[in-house]
C-alpha positions as CSV (number, residue, x, y, z in Angstrom):
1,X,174.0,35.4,78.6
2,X,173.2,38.9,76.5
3,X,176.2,40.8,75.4
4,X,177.0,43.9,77.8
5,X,176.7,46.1,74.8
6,X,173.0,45.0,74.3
7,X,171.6,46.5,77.6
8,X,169.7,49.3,77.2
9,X,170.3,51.9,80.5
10,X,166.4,53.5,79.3
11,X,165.0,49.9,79.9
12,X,167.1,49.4,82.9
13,X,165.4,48.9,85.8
14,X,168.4,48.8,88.0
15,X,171.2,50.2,85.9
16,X,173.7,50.2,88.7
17,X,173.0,46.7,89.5
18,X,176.3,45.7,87.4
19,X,179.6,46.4,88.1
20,X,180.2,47.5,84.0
21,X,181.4,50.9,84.2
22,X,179.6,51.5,80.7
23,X,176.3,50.6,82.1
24,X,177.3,52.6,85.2
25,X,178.0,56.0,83.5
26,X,175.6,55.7,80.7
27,X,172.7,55.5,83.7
28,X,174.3,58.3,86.1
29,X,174.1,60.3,82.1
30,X,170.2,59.2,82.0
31,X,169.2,60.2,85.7
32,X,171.9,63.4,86.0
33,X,169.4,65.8,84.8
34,X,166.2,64.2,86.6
35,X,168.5,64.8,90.0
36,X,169.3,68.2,89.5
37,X,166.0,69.0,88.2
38,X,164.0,67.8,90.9
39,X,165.4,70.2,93.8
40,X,165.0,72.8,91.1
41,X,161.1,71.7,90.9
42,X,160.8,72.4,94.5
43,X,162.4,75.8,94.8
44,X,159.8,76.6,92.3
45,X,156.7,74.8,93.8
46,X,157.3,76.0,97.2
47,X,156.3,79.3,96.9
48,X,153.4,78.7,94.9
49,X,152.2,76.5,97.2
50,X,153.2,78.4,100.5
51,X,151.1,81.7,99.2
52,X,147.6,79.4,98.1
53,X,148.0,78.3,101.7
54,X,148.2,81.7,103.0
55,X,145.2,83.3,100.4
56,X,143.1,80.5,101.9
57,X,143.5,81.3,105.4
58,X,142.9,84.8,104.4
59,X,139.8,84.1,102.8
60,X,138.7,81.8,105.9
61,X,139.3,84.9,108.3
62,X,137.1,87.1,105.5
63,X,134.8,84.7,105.8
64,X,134.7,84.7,109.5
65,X,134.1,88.4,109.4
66,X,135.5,90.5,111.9
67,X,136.4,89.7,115.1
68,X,133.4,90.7,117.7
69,X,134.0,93.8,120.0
70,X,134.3,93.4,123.3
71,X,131.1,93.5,125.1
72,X,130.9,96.8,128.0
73,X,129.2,96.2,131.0
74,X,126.2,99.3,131.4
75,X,125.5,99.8,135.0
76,X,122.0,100.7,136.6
77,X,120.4,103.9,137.1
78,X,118.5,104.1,140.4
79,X,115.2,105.5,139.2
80,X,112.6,105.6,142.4
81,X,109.0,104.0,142.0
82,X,109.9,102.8,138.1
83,X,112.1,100.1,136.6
84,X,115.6,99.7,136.2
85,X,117.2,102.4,133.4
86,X,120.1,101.4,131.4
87,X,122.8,104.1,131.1
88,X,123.7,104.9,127.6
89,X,127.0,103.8,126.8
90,X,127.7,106.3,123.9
91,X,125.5,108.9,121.8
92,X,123.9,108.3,118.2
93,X,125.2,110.3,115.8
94,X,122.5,112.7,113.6
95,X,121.2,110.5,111.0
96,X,120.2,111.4,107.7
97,X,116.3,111.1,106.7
98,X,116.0,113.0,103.4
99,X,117.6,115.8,101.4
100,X,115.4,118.5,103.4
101,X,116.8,118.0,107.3
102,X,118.9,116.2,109.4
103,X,118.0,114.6,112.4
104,X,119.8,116.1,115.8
105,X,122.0,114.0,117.9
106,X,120.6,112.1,120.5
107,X,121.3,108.7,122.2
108,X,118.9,105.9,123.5
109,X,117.4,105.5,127.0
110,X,116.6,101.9,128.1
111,X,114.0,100.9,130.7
112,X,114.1,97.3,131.5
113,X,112.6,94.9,134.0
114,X,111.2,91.7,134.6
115,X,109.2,90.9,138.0
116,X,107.6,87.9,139.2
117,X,104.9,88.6,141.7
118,X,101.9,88.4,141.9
119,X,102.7,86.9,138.1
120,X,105.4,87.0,135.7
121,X,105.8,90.3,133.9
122,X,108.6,92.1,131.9
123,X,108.9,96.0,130.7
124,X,111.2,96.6,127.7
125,X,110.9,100.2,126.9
126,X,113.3,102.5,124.6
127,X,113.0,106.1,123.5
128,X,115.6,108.8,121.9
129,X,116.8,111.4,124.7
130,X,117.7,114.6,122.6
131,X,121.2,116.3,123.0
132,X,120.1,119.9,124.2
133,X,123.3,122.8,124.8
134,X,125.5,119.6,125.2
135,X,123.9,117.6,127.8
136,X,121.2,115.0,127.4
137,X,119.2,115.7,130.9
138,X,118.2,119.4,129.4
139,X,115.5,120.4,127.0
140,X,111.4,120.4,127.0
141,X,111.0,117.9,124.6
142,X,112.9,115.6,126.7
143,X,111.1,116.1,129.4
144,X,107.6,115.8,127.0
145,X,108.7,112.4,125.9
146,X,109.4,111.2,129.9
147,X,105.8,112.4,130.2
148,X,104.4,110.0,127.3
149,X,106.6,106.6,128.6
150,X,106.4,106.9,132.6
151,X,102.8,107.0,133.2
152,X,102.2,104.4,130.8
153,X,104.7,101.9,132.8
154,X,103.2,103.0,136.1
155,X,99.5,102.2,135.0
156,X,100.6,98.6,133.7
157,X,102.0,97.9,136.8
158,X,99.2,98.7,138.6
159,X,96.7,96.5,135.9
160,X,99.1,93.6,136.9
161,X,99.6,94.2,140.6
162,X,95.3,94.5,140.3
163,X,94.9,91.0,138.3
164,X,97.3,89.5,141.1
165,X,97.9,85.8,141.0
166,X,96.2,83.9,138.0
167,X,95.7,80.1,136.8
168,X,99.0,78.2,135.4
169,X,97.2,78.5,132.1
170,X,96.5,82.4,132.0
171,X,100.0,83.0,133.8
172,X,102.0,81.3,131.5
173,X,103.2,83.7,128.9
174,X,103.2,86.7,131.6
175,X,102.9,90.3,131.1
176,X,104.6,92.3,129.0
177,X,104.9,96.0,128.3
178,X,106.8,97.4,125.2
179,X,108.0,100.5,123.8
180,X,110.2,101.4,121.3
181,X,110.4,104.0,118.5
182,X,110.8,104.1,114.7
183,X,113.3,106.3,113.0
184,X,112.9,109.8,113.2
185,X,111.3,112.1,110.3
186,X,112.9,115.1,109.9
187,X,112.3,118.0,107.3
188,X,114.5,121.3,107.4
189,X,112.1,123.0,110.0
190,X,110.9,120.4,112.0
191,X,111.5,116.8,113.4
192,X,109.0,114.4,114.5
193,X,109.1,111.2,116.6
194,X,107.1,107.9,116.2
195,X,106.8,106.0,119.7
196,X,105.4,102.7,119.2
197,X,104.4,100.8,122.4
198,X,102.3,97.5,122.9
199,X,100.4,96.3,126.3
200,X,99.8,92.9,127.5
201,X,98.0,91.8,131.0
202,X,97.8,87.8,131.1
203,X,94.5,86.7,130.4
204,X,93.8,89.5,128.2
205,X,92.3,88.3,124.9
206,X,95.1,90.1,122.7
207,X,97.6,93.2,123.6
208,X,96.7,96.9,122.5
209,X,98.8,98.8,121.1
210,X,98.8,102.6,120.5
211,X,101.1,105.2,119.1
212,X,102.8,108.5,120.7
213,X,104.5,111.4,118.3
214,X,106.6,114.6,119.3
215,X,106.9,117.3,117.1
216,X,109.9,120.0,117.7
217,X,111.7,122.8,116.3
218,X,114.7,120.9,114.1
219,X,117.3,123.5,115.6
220,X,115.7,124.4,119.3
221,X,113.7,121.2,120.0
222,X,110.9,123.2,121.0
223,X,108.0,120.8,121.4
224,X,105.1,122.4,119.0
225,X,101.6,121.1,119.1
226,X,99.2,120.7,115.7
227,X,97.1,123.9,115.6
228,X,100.5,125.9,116.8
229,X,101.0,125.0,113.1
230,X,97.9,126.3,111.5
231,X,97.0,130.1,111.7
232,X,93.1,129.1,112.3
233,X,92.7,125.9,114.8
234,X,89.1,125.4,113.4
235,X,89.8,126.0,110.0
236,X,92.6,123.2,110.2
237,X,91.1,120.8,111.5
238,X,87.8,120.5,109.9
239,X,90.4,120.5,106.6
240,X,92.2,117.5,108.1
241,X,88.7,116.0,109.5
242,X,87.4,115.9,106.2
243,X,90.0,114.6,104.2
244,X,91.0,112.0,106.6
245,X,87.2,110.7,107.1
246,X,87.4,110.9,103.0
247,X,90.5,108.7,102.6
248,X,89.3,106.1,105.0
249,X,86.2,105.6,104.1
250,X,86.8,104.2,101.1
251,X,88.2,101.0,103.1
252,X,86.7,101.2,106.2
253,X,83.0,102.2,105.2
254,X,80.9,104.9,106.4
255,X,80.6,103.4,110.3
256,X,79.8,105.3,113.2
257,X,83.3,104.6,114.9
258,X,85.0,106.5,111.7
259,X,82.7,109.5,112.0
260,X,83.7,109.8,116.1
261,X,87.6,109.4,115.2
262,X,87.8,111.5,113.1
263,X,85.8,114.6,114.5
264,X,87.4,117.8,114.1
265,X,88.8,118.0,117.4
266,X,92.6,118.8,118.4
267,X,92.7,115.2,120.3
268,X,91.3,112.9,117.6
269,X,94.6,114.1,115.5
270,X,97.3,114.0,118.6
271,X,99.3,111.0,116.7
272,X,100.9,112.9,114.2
273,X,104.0,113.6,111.8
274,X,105.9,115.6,109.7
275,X,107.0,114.3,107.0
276,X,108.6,116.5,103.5
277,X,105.6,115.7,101.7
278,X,103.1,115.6,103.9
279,X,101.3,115.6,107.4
280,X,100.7,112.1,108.3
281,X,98.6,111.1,111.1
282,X,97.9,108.0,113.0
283,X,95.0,106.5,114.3
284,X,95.4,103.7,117.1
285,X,92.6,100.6,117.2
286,X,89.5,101.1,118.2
287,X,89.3,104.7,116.8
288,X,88.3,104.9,113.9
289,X,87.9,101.1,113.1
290,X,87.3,97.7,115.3
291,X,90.6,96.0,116.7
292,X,90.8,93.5,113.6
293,X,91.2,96.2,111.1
294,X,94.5,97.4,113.0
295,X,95.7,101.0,113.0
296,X,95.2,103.1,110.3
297,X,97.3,106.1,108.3
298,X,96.2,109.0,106.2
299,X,98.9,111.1,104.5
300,X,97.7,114.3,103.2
301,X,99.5,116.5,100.7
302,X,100.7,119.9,102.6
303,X,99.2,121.1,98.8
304,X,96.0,120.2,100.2
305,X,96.5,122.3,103.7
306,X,98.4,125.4,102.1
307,X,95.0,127.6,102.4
308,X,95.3,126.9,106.4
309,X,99.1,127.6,107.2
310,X,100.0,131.1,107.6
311,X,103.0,132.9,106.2
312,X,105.4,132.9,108.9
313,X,104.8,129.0,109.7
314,X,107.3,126.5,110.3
315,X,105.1,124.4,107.1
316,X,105.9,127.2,104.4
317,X,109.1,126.0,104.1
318,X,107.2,122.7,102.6
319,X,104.9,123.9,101.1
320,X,106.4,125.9,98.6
């Protein structure tokens, strides 16, 4: 048997095992300061650990994103012979377009409606309704714009009531009429809207689509017309004819279709806009160029027009 004197309490795997009261104390003296260290180790861990727990559930609910808002119910405005209008549930505030104008508040008018006789067909249609002296049912341009959307949904309901009932395999994707509107261009004496709408009978071999703009007064949203622009309507347009047919010929050739679109009549230049730099106009298919060359756009330079817009026009204010 080893001498008591010749255990080691480091090496001791059990150092209490023995009844010696040397061994005893000299392994209480090794393990005193790993006791009172170890609730010491905690206090200090604990709230390192307690906040990584909470950073990470913060980051998990940033990552999440905000909550969603709560979805509000829009009820139905009874609108006789056309579909189903939503009613706004707030107004858009003006928007910014460039450092020249701001765009007047208005909010966005919904037409929806889906109908299944003779044949499936669905009408999703939205357009800006301007805010005129407070109220959104005032105001000529609003009225204008009505003017542009309503008989457009009346006529394809009457295509589809006319193609009535069709095979499964015309039938199946239905009819659909669309209309919506891009944002609005506006300078510091004028804003322009950009209506684009698309129509589809079933059993058509593709949908046409065409273009609508409104031109206004930025500050009385008095509807204006091209040549109200212009101090000579002849003189104008036979400046826009030419350099429009100049622009697109270049792309589309020298065809017969260009040289009818782009006469120098008030109609052949209805799609219009006005933008700081320019007066852009639109041409739908089939004007100036067949269906698979799409619409077209010319943009010419108000530089280019300045002999043709009077002195007291809305345009000097651009053209200078």
């Amino acid at each position: 048997m080893l001498p008591v004197g010749s255990l080691n309490p480091v090496r001791s795997l059990n150092p209490v095992r023995s009844l010696n009261p040397v061994r005893f104390f000299d392994a209480v003296r090794f393990f005193n300061p790993v006791i009172f260290l170890c609730p010491a180790l905690l206090l200090f861990l604990y709230p390192v650990v307690a906040g990584a727990q909470s950073a990470g559930s913060l980051d998990e609910a940033a990552d999440a994103g905000p909550s969603p808002a709560p979805v509000v119910p829009t009820p139905a405005i009874a609108s006789p012979g056309l579909p189903t209008r939503t009613a706004p549930t707030s107004f858009r505030p003006p928007m910014k377009h460039s450092d020249t104008g701001k765009v007047p508040a208005y909010r966005v008018e919904k037409i929806t409606e889906t109908k299944d006789q003779p044949h499936r067909a669905t009408i999703d249609v939205q357009y800006p309704v301007f805010i005129v002296d407070g109220a959104s049912d005032k105001g000529d341009i609003n009225t204008y714009v009505r003017s542009l959307i309503e008989p457009e949904i009346e006529a394809f309901l009457s295509e589809v009531e006319a193609r009535g009932q069709l095979p499964e395999d015309e039938a199946a994707g239905g009819s659909s009429f669309r209309c919506d509107f891009e944002p609005l261009v506006a300078t510091e004496p004028l804003v322009s809207l950009h209506l684009r709408c698309e129509r589809y009978v079933a059993g058509a071999a593709h949908p046409i689509h065409w273009t609508k703009t409104v031109t206004a007064n930025r500050l009385t949203l008095a509807v204006v017309s091209l040549t109200d622009l212009f101090s000579g309507a002849e003189d104008a347009l036979d400046l826009i004819a030419m350099y429009a047919r100049r622009s697109l010929r270049d792309t589309l050739g020298d065809t017969d279709l260009l040289a009818e679109g782009t006469r120098p009549i008030a109609d052949n230049f209805r799609a219009f806009l006005i933008t700081p730099t320019s007066l852009q106009i639109l041409f739908d298919e089939y004007q100036v160029a067949p269906y698979a060359a799409g619409p077209q756009q010319v943009d010419i330079p108000w530089q280019q027009l300045r002999s043709a817009i009077p002195t007291d026009s809305l345009l000097q204010q651009l053209v200078q």
